[in-house]
N, CA and C of each residue as an Amber inpcrd file, in Angstrom:
protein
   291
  99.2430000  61.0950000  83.3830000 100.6070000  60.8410000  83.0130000
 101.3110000  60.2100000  84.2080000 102.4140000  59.0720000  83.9960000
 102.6650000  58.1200000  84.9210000 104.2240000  58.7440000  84.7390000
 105.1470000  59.0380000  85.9090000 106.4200000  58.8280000  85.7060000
 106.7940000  58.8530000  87.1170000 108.0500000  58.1700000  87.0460000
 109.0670000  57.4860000  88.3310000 109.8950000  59.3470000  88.2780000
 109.6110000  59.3340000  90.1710000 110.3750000  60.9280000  90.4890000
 111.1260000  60.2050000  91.7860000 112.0260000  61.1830000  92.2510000
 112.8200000  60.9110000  93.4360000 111.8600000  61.8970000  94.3560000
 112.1640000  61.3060000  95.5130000 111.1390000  62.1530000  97.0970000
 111.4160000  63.2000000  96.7420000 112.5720000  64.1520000  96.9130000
 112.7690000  65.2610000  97.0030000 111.9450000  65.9610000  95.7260000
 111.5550000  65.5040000  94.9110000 111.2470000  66.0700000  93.8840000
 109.5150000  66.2890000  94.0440000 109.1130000  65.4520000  95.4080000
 107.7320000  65.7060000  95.7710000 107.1580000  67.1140000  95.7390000
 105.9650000  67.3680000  94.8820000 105.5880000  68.8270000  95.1180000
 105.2000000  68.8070000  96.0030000 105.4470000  70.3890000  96.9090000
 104.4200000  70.4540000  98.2160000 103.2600000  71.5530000  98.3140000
 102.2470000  70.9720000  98.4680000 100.7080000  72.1030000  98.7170000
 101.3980000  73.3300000  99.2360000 100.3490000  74.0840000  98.8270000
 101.0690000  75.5530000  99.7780000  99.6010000  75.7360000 100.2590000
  99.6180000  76.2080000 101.2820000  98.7180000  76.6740000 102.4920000
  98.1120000  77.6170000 101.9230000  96.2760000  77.4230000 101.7430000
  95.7970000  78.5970000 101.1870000  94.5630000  79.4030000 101.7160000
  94.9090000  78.3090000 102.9940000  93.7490000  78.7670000 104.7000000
  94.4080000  80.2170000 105.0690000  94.3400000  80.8160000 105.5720000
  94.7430000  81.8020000 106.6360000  94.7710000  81.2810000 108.2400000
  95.7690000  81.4770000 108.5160000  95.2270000  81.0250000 110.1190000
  94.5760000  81.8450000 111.1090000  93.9990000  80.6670000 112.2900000
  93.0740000  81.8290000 112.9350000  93.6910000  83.4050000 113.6250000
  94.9490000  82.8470000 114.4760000  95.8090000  84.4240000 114.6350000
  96.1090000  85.2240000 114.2670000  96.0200000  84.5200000 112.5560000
  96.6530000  85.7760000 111.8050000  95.1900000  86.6940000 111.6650000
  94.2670000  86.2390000 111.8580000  92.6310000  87.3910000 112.0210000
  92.5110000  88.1080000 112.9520000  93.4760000  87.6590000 114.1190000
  93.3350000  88.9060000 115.1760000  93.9310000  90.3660000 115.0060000
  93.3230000  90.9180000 115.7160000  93.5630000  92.2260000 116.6730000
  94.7300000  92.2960000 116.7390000  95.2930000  91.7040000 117.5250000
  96.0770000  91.5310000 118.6360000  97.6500000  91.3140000 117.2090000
  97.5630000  90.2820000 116.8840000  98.4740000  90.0410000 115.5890000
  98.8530000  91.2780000 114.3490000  97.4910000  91.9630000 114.3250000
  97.8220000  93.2550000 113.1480000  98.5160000  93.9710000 113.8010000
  98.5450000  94.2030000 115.2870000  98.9420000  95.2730000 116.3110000
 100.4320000  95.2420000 116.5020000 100.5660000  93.3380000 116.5730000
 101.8960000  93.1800000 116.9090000 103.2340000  93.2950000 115.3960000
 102.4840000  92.6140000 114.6740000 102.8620000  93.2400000 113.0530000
 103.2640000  94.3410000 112.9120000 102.2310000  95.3220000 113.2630000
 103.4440000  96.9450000 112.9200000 103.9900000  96.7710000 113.6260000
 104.2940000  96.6880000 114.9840000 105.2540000  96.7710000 115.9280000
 106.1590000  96.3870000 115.6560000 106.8490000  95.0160000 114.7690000
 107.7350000  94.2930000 114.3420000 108.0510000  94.9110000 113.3370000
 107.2330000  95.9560000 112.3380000 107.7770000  96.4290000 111.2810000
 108.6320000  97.3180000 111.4380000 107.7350000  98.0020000 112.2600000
 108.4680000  99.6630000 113.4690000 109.7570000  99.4960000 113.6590000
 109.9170000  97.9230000 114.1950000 111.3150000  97.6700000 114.8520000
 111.7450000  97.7700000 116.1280000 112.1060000  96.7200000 116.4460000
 112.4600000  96.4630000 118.2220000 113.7440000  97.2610000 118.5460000
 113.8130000  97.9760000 120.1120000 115.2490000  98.4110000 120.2050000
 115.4570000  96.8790000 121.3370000 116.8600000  96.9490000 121.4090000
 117.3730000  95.8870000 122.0980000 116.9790000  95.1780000 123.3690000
 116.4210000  96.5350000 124.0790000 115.7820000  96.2390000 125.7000000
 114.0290000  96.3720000 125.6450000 113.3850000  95.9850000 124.0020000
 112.4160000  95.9500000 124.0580000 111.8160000  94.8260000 123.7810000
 110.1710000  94.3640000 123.9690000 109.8160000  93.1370000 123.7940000
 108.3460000  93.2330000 123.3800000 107.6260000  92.5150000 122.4530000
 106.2120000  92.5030000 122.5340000 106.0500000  91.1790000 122.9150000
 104.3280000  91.5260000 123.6010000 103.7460000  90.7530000 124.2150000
 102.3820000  90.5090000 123.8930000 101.6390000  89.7790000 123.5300000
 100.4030000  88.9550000 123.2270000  99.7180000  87.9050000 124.3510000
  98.5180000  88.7150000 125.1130000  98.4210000  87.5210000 125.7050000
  97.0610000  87.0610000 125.5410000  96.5840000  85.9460000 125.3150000
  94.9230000  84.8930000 124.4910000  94.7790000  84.6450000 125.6870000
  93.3930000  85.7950000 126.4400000  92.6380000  85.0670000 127.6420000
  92.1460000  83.7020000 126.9810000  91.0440000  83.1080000 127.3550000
  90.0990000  82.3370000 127.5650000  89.4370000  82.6040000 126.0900000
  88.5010000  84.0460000 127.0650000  87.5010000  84.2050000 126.3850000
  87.8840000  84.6420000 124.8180000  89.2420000  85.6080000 124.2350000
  89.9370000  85.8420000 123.2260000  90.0750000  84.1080000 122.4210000
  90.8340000  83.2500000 123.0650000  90.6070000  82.0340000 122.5490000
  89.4840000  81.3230000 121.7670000  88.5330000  81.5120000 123.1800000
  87.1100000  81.1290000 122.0600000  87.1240000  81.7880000 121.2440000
  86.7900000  83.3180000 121.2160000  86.4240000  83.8900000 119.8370000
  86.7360000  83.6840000 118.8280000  87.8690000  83.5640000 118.9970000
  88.9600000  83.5650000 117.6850000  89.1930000  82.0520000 117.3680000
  88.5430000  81.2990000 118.2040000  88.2810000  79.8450000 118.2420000
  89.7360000  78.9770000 117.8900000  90.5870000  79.9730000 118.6270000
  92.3210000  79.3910000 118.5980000  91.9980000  77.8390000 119.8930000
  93.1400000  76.8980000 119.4150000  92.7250000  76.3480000 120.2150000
  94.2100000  75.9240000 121.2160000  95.3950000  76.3380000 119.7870000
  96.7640000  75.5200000 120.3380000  97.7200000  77.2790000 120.3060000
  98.0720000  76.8850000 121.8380000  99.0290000  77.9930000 121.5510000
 100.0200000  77.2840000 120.4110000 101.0080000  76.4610000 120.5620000
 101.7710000  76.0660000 119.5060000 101.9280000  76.6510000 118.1700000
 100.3680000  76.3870000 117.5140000 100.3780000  76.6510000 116.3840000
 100.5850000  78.7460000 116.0050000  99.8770000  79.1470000 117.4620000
 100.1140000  80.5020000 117.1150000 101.7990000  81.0600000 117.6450000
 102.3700000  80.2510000 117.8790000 103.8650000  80.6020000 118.3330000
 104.3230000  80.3550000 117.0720000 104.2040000  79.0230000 116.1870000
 104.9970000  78.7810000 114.8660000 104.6650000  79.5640000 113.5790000
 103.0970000  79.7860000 113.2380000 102.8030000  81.0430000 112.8280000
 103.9250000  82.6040000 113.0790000 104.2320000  82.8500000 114.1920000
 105.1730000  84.0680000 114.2190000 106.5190000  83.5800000 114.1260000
 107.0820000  82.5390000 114.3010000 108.1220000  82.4930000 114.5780000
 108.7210000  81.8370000 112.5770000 107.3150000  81.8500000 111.4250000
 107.2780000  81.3780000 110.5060000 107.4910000  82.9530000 109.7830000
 107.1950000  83.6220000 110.0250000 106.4340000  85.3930000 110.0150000
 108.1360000  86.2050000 109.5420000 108.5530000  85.6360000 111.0370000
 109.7190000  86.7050000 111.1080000 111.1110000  85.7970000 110.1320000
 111.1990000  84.4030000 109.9040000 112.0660000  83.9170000 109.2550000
 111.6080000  84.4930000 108.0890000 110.3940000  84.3340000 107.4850000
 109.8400000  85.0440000 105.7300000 110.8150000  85.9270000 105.9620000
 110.5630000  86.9880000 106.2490000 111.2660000  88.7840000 106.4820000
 112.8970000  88.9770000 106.9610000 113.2540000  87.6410000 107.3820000
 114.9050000  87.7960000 107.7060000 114.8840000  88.7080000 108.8830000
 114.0270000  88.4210000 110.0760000 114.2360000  89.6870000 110.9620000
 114.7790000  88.2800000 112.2020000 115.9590000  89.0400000 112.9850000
 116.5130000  87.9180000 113.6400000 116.1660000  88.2060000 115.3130000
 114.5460000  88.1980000 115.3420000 113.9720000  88.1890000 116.7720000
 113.8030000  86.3270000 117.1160000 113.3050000  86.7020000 118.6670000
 113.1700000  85.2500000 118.9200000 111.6240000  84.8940000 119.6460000
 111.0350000  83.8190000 119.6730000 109.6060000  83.8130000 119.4960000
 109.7790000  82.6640000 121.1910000 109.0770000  83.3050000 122.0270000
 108.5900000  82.6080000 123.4300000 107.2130000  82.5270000 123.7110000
 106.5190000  81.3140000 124.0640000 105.4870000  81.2490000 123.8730000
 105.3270000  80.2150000 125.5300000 104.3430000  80.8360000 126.7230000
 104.0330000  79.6120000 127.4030000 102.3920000  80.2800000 127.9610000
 102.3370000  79.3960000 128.9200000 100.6540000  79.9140000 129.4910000
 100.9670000  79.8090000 131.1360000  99.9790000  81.4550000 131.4270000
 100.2860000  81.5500000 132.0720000  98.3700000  81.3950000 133.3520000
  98.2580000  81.8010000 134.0850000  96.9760000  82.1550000 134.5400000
  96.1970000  82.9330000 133.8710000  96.2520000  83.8360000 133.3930000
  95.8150000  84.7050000 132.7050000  95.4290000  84.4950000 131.3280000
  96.3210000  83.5510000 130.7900000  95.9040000  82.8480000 129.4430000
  97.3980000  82.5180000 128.7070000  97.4010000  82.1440000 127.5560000
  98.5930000  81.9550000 126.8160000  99.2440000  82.8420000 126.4670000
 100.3030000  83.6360000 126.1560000 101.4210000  83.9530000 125.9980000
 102.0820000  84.0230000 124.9660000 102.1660000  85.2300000 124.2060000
 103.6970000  85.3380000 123.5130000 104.4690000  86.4670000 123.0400000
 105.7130000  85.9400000 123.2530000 106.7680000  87.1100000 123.1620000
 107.3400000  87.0080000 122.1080000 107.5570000  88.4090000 121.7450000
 108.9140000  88.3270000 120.7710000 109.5620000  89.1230000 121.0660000
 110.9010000  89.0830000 121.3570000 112.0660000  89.9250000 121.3500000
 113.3360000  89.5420000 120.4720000 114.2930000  90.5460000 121.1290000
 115.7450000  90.3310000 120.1200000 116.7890000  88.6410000 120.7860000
 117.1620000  88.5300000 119.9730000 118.2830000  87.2440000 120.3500000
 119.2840000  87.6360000 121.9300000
């Protein structure tokens, strides 16, 4: 079937991969923690040595910062998502605004 639509009216795929972070450890751990609920002067922290990287065969922090920072907009929870690398490996935080 052929018909003329406007862009906005483009359907969009929905994502039906899982991503690799969301298979970690480390992510189920930080999940309750976020469910639990942050007090104001608190913060979680995630940090992807090397060798955690390979395994989990992550390759971009990026993508595992937008993954959480995708997480907590779903749920309406108004934390804020910091993500850098450090020696030790990549990095990420979440705390309150």
């Amino acid at each position: 079937m052929f018909k003329k639509i406007k862009a906005t009216e483009i359907p969009k795929r929905k994502r039906t991969a899982v991503t690799r972070f969301e298979k970690t450890q480390e992510w189920a751990q930080m999940r309750d923690a976020i469910l639990a609920g942050l007090r104001p002067n608190e913060a979680l922290q995630v940090i992807l040595t090397p060798e955690d990287k390979k395994k989990y065969r992550i390759k971009s922090l990026r993508s595992c910062a937008r993954f959480v920072q995708k997480y907590l907009r779903l749920h309406n929870l108004t934390y804020q998502v910091k993500a850098f690398h450090i020696e030790a490996g990549d990095v990420i935080i979440v705390a309150h605004k």
